[in-house]
KELUM-236462 format. One line per 8 residues: number of its first residue (from 1); for each residue x, y, z of C-alpha. Coordinates in nm, 2 decimals. Layout:
N
NUM	X,Y,Z ~ ...
//
This chain:
303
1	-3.39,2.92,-1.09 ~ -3.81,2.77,-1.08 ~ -3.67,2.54,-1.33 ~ -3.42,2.40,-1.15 ~ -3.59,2.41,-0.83 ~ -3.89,2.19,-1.00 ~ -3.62,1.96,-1.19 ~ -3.39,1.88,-0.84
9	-3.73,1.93,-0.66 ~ -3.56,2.09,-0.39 ~ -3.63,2.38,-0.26 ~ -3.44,2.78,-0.31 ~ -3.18,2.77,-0.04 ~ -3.07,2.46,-0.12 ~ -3.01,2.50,-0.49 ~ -2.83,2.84,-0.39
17	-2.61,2.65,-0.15 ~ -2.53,2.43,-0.42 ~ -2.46,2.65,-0.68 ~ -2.23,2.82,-0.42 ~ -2.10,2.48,-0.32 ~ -2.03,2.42,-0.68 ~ -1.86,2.74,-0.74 ~ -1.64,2.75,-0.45
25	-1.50,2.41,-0.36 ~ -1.53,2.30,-0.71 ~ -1.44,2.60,-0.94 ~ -1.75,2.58,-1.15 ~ -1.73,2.92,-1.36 ~ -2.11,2.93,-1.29 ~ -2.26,3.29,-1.35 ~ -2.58,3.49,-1.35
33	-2.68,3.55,-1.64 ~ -2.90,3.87,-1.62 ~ -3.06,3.87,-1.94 ~ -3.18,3.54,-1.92 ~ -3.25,3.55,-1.55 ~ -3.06,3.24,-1.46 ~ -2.75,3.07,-1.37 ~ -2.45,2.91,-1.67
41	-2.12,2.87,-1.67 ~ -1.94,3.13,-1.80 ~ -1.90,3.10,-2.16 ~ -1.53,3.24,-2.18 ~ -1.41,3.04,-1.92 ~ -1.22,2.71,-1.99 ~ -1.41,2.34,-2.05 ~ -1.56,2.26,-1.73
49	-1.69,1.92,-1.60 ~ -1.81,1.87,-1.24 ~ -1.60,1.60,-1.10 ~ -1.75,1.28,-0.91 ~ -1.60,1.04,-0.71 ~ -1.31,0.96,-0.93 ~ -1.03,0.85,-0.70 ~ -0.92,0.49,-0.76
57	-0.86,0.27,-0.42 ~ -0.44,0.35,-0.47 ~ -0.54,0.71,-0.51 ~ -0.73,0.74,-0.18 ~ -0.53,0.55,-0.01 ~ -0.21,0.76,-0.15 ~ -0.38,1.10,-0.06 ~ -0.49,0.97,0.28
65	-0.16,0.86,0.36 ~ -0.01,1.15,0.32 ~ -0.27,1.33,0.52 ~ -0.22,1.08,0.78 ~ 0.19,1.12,0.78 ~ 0.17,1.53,0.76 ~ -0.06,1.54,1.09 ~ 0.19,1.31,1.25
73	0.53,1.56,1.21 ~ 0.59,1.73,1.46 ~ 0.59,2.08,1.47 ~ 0.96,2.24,1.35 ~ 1.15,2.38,1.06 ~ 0.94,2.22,0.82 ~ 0.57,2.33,0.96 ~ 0.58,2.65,0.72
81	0.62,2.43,0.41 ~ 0.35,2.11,0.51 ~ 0.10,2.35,0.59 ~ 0.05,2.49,0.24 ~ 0.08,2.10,0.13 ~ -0.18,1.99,0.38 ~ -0.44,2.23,0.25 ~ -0.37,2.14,-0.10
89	-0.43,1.75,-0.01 ~ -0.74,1.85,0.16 ~ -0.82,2.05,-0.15 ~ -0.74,1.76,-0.37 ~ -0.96,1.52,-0.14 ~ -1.24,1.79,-0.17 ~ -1.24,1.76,-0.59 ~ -1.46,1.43,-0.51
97	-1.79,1.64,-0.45 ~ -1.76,1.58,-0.03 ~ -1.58,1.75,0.22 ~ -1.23,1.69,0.34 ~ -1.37,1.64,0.70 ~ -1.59,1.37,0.55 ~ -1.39,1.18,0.42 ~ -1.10,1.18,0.67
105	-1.33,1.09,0.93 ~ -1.54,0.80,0.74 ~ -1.23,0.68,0.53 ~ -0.95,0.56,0.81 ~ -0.61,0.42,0.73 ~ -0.58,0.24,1.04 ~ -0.17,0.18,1.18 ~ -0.08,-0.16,1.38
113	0.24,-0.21,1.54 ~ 0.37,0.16,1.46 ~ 0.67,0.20,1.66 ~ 0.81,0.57,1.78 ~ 1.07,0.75,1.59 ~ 1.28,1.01,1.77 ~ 1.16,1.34,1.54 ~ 1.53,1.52,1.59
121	1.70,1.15,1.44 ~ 1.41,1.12,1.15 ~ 1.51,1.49,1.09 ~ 1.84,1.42,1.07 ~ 1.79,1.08,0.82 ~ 1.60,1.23,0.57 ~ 1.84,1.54,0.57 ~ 2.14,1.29,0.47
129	1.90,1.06,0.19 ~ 1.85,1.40,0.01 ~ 2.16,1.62,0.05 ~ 2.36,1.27,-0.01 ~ 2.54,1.32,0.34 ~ 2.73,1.04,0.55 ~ 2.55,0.94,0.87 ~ 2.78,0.86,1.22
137	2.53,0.63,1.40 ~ 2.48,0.48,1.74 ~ 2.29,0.23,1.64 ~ 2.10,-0.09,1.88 ~ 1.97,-0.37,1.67 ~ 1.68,-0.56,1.79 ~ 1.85,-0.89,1.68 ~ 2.16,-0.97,1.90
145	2.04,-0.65,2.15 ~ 2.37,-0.49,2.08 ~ 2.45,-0.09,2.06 ~ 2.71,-0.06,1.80 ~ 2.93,0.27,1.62 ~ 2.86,0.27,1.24 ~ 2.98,0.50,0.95 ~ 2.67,0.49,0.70
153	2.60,0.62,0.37 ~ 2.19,0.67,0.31 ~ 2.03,0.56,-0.01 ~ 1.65,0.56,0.10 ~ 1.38,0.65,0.42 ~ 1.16,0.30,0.35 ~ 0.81,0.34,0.51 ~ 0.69,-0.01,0.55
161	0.41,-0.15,0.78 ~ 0.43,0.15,0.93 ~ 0.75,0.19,1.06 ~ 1.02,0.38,0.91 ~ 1.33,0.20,0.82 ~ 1.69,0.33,0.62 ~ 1.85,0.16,0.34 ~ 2.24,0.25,0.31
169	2.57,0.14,0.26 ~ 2.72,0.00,0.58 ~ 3.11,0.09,0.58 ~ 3.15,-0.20,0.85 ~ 2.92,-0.45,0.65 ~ 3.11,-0.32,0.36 ~ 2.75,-0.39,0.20 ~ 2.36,-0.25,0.24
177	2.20,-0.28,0.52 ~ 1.84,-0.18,0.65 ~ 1.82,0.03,0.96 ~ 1.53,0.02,1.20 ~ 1.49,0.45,1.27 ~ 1.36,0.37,1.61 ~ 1.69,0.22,1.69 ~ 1.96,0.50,1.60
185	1.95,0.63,1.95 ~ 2.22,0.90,1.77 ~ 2.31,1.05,1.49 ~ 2.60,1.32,1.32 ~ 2.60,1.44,0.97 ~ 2.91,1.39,0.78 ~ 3.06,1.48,0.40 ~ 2.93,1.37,0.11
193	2.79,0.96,0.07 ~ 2.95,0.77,-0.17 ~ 2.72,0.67,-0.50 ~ 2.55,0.31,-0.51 ~ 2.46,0.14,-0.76 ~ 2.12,0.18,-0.86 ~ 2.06,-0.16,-1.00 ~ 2.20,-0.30,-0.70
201	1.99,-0.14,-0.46 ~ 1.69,-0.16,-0.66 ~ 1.77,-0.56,-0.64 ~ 1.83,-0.55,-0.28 ~ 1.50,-0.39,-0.21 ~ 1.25,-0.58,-0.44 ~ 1.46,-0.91,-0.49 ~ 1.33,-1.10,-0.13
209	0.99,-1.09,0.08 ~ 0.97,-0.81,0.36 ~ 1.21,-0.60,0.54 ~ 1.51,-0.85,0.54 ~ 1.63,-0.76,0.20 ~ 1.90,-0.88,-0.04 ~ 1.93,-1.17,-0.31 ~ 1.71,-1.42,-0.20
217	1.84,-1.78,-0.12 ~ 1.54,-1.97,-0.17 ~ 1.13,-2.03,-0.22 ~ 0.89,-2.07,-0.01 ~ 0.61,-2.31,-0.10 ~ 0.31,-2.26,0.10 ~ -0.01,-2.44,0.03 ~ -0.33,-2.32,0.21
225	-0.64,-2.49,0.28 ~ -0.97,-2.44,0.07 ~ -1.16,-2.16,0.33 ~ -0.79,-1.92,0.34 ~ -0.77,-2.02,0.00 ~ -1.01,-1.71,-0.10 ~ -0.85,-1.48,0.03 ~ -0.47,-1.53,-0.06
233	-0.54,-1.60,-0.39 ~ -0.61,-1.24,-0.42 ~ -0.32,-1.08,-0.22 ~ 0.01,-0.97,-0.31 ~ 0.26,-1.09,-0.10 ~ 0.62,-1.04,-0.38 ~ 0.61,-0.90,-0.68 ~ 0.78,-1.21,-0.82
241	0.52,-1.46,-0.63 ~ 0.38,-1.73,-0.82 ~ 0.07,-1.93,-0.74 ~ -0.18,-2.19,-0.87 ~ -0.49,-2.33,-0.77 ~ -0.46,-2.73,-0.64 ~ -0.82,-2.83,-0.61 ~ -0.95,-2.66,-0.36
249	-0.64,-2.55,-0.21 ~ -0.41,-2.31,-0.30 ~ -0.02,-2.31,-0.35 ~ 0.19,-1.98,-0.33 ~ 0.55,-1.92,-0.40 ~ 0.78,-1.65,-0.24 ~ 1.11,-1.55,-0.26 ~ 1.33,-1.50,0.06
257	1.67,-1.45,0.18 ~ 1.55,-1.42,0.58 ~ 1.30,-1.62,0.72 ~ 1.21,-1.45,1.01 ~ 0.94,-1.19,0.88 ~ 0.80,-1.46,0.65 ~ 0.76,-1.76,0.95 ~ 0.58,-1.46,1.15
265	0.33,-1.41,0.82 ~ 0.29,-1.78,0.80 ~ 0.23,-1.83,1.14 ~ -0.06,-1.61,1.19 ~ -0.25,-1.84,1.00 ~ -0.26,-2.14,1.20 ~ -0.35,-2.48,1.07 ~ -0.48,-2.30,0.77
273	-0.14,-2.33,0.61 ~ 0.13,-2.59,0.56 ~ 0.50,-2.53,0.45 ~ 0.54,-2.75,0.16 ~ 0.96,-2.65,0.07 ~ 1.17,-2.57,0.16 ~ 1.26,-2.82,0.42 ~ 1.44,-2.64,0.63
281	1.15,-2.35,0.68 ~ 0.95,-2.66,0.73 ~ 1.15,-2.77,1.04 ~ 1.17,-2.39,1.18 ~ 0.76,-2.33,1.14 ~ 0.70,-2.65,1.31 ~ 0.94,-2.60,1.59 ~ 0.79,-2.27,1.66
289	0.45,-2.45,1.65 ~ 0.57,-2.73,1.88 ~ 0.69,-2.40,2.11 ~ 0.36,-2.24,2.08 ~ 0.15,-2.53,2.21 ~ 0.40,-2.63,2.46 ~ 0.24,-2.33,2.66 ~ -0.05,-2.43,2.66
297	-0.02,-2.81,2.74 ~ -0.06,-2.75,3.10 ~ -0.44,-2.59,3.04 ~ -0.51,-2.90,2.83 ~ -0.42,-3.16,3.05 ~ -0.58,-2.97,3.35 ~ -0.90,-3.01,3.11
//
């Protein structure tokens, strides 16, 4: 123990906190050996190795998530089985050497644009994707702010951009469709869901940029101007993307079947982007644009 003291040059009640520290949020088979009046790990027990910070960014990120989602269900059937889970992420997040409380409250995963999801209707979703049932739905789209009857058979709950979102088979689409859970304002199990293909949905779900899935029908070219540049270069945008550096500037390809989630990506970033192909996404970015500064025409005459 002097040793040790002299070697960390700390003092006694902090290397005995440690040593606890080490033994009880770590599982260090650390023991006192009374013969040689100190602390070891136990011979007999297993190879041990104190852990450091080993989580890669995806790893954080993933256990955080998940610690994020499970303090966000509300409390119900399923509370006796997350809270056993909950502790074992916090466990998990505690194999780093630091406190769960630490790094839950100095690590954030920071939500924008989360929209609320009726708990009784998720409930009722991800009871259908995993017992394969059918799903009557009352349904009201965003798009054409119409309440429609549908007859749907779940595939996948999609947790994107932090919203929550349902791929299945549409019997009145006769095809897949993606389903906003915020929207179903009702919903009725039913018998079993008939199989899809699961080449077929894997294509509609990674084939186009964003939520509006499905074949895509075309690339977008989009070149961006030397100070963007930086960053884009380095983000994922589709798994399929493409890009190359053009001087200073650089050009990024995308597949897409909708253009709607895509102009609202593009957009954000100003004059620090132009649409290159194809044409017609030109046209639409511009007109929206045109629409944009027509608002504010009045303040710059008045100037």
């Amino acid at each position: 123990m002097k040793r040790m003291m002299e070697t960390l040059a700390v003092s006694r009640a902090t290397l005995v906190r440690d040593l606890e520290y080490m033994r009880d949020f770590m599982d260090a088979p650390i023991i006192y050996d009374r013969a040689a009046k100190g602390h070891c790990y136990d011979p007999n027990a297993p190879a041990f190795e104190l852990p450091g910070l080993w989580f890669n960014a995806s790893e954080i990120y993933a256990l955080l998530a998940c610690e994020q989602l499970l303090e966000n269900v509300q409390p119900g059937l399923l509370s006796p089985h997350l809270d056993p889970l909950r502790v074992r992420i916090r466990d998990l997040l505690e194999k780093s050497g630091h406190q769960a409380t630490t790094v839950l409250t100095r690590i954030r995963l920071q939500g924008v644009g989360k929209r609320r999801v009726d708990s009784r209707q998720f409930g009722t979703a991800a009871r259908a994707v995993l017992e394969g049932r059918v799903l009557d739905v009352t349904y009201h789209g965003r798009e054409r702010d119409r309440v429609t009857e549908r007859r749907i058979h779940p595939r996948q709950l999609w947790h994107y951009r932090d919203n929550w979102y349902l791929v299945a088979w549409c019997e009145q689409a006769q095809d897949l469709r993606t389903f906003s859970l915020d929207r179903i304002q009702a919903a009725q199990l039913g018998g079993d869901a008939q199989p899809v293909d699961a080449d077929a949905l894997d294509a509609y779900l990674a084939s186009s940029f964003g939520i509006f899935t499905g074949p895509p029908t075309a690339w977008a070219v989009l070149r961006f101007s030397p100070r963007m540049a930086r960053w884009v270069a380095d983000e994922l945008w589709h798994p399929q993307q493409t890009g190359q550096w053009r001087g200073d500037c650089y050009e990024l390809r995308i597949p897409y079947s909708d253009p709607r989630e895509l102009m609202m990506d593009i957009l954000k970033y100003g004059p620090e982007v132009e649409v290159l192909a194809p044409e017609a996404l030109r046209q639409a970015v511009a007109a929206r644009l045109r629409a944009a500064l027509d608002l504010y025409r009045g303040d710059t005459d008045a100037g």
